[in-house]
VOGU-3710 file (C-alpha; in Angstrom, 3 decimals, decimal comma):
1> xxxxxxxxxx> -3,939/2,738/-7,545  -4,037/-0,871/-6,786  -3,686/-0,500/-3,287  -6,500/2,016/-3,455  -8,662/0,052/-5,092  -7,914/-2,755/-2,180  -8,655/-0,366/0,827  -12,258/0,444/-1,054  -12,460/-2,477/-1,318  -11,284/-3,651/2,322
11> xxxxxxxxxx> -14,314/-1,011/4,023  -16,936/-1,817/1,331  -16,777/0,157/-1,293  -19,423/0,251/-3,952  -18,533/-0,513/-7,524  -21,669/1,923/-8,547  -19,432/4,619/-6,583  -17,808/5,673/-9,559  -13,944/5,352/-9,275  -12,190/7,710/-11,307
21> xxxxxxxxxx> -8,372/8,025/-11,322  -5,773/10,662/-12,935  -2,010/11,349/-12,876  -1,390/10,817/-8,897  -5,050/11,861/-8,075  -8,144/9,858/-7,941  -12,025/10,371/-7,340  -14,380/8,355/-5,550  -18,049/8,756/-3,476  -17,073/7,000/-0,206
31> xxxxxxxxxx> -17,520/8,226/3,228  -15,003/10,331/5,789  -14,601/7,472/7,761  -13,478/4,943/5,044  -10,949/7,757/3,932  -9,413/8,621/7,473  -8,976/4,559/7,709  -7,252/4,446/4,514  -4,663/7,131/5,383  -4,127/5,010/8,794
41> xxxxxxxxxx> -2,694/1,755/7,119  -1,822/3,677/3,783  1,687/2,317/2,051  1,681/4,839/-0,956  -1,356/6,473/-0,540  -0,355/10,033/0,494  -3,426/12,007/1,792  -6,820/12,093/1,293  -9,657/14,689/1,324  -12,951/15,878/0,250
51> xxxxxxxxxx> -13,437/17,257/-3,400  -14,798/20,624/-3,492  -14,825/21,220/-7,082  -13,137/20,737/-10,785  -11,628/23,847/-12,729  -10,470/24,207/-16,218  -6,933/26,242/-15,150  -6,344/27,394/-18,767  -10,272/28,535/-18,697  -11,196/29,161/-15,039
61> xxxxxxxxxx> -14,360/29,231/-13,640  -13,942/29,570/-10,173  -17,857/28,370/-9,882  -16,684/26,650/-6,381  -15,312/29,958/-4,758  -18,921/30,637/-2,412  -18,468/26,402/-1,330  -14,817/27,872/0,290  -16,340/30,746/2,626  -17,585/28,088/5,140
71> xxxxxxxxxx> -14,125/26,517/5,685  -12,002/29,890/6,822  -8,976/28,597/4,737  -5,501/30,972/5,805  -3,567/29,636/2,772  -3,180/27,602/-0,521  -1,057/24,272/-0,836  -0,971/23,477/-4,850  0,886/20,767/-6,371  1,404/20,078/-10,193
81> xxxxxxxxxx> 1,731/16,655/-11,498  4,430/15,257/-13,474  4,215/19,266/-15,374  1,182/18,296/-16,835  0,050/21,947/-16,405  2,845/24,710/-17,575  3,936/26,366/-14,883  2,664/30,171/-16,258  -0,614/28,992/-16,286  -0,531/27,147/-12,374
91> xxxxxxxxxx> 1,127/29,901/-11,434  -1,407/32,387/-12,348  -4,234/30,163/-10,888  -3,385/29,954/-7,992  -2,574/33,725/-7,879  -5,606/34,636/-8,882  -7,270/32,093/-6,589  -5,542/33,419/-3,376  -6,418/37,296/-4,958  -9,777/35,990/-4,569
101> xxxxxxxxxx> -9,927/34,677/-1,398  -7,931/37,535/-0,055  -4,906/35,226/1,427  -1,851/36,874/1,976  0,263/34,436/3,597  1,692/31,578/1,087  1,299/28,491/3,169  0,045/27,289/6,020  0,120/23,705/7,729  -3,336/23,925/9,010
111> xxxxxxxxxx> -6,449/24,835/7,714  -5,267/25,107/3,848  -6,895/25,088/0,865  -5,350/21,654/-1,204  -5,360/22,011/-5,040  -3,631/19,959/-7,189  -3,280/20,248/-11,197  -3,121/16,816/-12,870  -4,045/15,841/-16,749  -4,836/19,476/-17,835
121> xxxxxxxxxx> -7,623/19,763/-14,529  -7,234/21,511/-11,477  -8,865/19,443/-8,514  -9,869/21,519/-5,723  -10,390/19,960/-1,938  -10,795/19,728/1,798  -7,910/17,814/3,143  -8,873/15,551/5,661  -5,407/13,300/6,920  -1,880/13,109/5,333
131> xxxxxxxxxx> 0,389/10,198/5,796  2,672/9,839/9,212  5,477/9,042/7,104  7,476/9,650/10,803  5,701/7,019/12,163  6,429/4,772/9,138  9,980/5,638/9,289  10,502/4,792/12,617  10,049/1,202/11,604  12,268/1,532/8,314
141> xxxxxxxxxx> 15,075/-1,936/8,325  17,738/0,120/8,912  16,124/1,666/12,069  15,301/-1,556/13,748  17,779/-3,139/16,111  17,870/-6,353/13,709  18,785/-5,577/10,322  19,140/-7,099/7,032  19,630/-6,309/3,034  16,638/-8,290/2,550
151> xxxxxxxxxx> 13,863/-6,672/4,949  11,325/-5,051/2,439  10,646/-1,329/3,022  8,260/-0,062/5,447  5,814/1,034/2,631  6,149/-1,404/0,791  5,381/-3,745/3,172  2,031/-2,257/4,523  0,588/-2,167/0,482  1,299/-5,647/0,288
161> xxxxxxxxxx> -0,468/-6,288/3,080  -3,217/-3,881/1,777  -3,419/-5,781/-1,249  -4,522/-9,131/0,664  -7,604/-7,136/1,787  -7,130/-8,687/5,144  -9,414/-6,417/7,945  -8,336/-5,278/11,445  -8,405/-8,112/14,006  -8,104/-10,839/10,990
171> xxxxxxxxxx> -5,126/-13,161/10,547  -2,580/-12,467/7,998  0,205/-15,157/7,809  3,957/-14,856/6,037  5,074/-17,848/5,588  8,344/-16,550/4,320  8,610/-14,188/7,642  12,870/-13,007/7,554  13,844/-9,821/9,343  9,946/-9,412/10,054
181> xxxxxxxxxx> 8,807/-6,383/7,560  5,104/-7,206/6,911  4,453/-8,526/10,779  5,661/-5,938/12,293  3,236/-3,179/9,701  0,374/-5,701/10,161  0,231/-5,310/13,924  0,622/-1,925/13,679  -2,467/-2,128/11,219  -4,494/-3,642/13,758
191> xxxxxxxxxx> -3,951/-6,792/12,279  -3,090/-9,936/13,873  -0,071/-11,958/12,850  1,856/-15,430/11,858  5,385/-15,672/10,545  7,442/-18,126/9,865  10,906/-18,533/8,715  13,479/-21,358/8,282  16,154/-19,436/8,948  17,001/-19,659/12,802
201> xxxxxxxxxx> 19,350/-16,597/12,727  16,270/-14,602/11,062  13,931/-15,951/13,563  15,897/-14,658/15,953  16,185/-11,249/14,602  12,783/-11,027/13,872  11,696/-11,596/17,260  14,143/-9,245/18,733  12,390/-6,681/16,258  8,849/-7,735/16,970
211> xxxxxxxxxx> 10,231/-7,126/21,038  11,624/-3,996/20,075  8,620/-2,317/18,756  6,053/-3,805/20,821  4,165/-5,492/18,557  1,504/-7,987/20,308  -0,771/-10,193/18,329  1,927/-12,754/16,740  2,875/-15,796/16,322  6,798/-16,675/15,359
221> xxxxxxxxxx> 7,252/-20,259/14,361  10,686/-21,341/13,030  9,624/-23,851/10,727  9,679/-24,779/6,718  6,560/-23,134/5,084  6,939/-25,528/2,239  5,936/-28,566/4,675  3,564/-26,901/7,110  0,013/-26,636/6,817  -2,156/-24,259/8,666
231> xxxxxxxxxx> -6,299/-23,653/8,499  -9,048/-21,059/7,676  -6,021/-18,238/7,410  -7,543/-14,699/6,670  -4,682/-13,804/4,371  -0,993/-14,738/3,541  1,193/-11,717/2,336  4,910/-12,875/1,430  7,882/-12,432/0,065  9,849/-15,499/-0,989
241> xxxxxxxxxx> 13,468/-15,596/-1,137  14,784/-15,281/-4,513  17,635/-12,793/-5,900  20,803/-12,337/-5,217  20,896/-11,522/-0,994  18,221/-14,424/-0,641  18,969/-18,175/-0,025  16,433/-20,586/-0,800  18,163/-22,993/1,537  19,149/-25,166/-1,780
251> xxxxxxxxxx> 15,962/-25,530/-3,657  15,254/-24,460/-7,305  13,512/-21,254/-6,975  10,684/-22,769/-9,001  10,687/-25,616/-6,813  10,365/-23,451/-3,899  7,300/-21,878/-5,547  5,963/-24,753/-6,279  5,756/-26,549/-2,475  4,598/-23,217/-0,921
261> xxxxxxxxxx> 1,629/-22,441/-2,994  0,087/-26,025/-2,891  0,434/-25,464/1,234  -1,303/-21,816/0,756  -3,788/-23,425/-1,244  -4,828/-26,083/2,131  -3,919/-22,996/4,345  -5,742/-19,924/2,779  -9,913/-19,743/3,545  -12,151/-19,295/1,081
271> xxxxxxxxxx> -12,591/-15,781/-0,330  -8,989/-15,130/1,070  -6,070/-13,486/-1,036  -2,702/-14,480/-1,167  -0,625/-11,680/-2,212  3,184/-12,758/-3,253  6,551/-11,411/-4,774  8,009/-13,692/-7,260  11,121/-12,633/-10,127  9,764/-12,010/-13,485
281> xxxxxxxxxx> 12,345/-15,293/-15,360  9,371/-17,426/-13,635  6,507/-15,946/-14,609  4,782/-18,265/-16,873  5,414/-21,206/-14,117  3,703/-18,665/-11,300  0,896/-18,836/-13,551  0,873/-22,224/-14,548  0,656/-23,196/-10,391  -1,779/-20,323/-9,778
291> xxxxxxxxxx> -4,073/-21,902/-12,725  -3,866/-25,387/-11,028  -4,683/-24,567/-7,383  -7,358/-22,610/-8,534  -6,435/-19,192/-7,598  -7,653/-16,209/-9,933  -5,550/-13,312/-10,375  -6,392/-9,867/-9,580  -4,086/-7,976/-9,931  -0,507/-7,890/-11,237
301> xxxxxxxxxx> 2,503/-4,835/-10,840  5,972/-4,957/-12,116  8,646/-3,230/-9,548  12,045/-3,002/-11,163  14,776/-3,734/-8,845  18,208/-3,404/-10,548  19,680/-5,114/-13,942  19,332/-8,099/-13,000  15,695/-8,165/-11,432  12,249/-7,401/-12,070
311> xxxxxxxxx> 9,477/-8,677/-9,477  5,901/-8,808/-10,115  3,839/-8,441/-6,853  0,980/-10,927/-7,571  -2,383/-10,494/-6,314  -4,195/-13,987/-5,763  -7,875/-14,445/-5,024  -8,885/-18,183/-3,873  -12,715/-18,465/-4,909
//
């Protein structure tokens, strides 16, 4: 939902345009085009579409049937969310549905009908794109010819760069660069890159990656990102090293926290986000820095890692 909300945000979405979200499903007046770019740099947003109408399954209606004659659909795709609709009762919607339509054959790939039952609703749409979760998985860490525990998962890296709100053709800089995750997904966003890392070994890699896959529009510096300064920077989208696999090259984690987000702070434009994983023991300090460099939080979401780790991906927003 976050990252939603950031894409809408990204291609101008309207407040007034009435954001409504569900179970795994969520409603919004926006236009094709915005939704067909969303599915292109998508993370964890699976597919999008046009809403043709809202049933009550355990009560149907069926009032949208005559909007469906115009679209030829050869089958029904249905999905139910988390079983918040019994199965009897999806079941015999969609039965009757496809009874109604006269469609014989149970699913299609092209031209379906999408329904999906979520919160005691069934929502009933045009789809319009799904995620190329090939394409994303061709760039998955342990796909790429330099590889490392640490490199953050394809998805995940293109929400946190979704998060930053950082357009095509703008700048988004990680200062904490590694194996190479989020510069590699922003290029392949459209976006244009900078990453740095400390590490020569990771530099290294990182470039042999960025090589690999083709991916034009960057800048590699090996360099300290607690020391360098850079100017007007669209976005910075990071993970800093912390946890177990992850060497903060001898500084406190705190202190490490500390020196990069007073350089973000000189680096970052105005009206620019800085979007950042940090472990969950140092929460209260993250806040106490983001308080003093002025940065006002957005957003905040907890991702459990294992027993001994909980990050919070912070959203940052530098006024």
């Amino acid at each position: 939902m976050a990252e939603l909300r950031a894409l809408l945000e990204t291609y101008n979405y309207s407040e007034d345009s009435g954001l409504k979200c569900y179970s795994k499903i969520c409603l919004a007046r926006t236009s094709k085009e915005t939704l067909l770019a969303i599915i292109r740099r998508a993370g964890y947003i699976t597919e999008a579409g046009i809403l043709i109408g809202i049933d009550d399954p355990y009560s149907p209606s069926y009032e949208y049937i005559d909007k469906l004659v115009k679209f030829n659909f050869k089958s029904v795709r249905s999905t139910v969310v988390r079983s918040t609709v019994e199965p009897s009762i999806s079941n015999r919607y969609v039965a009757l549905l496809r009874e109604r339509l006269g469609l014989t054959k149970e699913y299609t790939k092209t031209n379906y009908l999408r329904i999906v039952f979520s919160e005691g609703s069934v929502f009933v749409g045009y789809p319009l794109a799904v995620i190329n979760k090939a394409e994303l998985l061709k760039r998955e860490p342990k796909n790429r010819p330099f590889f490392r525990s640490i490199a953050l998962p394809t998805r995940l890296s293109r929400a946190l760069i979704n998060l930053s709100r950082v357009k095509e053709k703008q700048v988004v800089l990680d200062p904490f660069m590694g194996t190479g995750s989020i510069v590699l997904e922003a290029v392949a966003m459209g976006i244009r890159a900078i990453g740095v890392e400390l590490d020569w070994e990771l530099v290294h890699g990182a470039v042999k990656n960025i090589k690999y896959y083709e991916a034009k529009n960057t800048i590699v510096i090996l360099g300290d990102s607690t020391t360098i300064t850079y100017k007007n920077v669209d976005s910075v989208v990071t993970d800093p090293p912390y946890g177990r696999a992850a060497s903060t090259k001898g500084r406190e984690t705190v202190e490490l926290y500390d020196l990069f987000l007073a350089r973000v702070t000189e680096s970052l434009k105005k009206k620019g986000y800085l979007v950042f994983m940090a472990p969950l023991s140092i929460i209260d300090h993250i806040y106490e820095l983001l308080c003093r460099y002025g940065f006002i939080v957005r957003d905040e979401i907890y991702m459990y890692v294992h027993g001994g780790l909980t990050r919070i991906i912070f959203v940052a927003y530098k006024p």
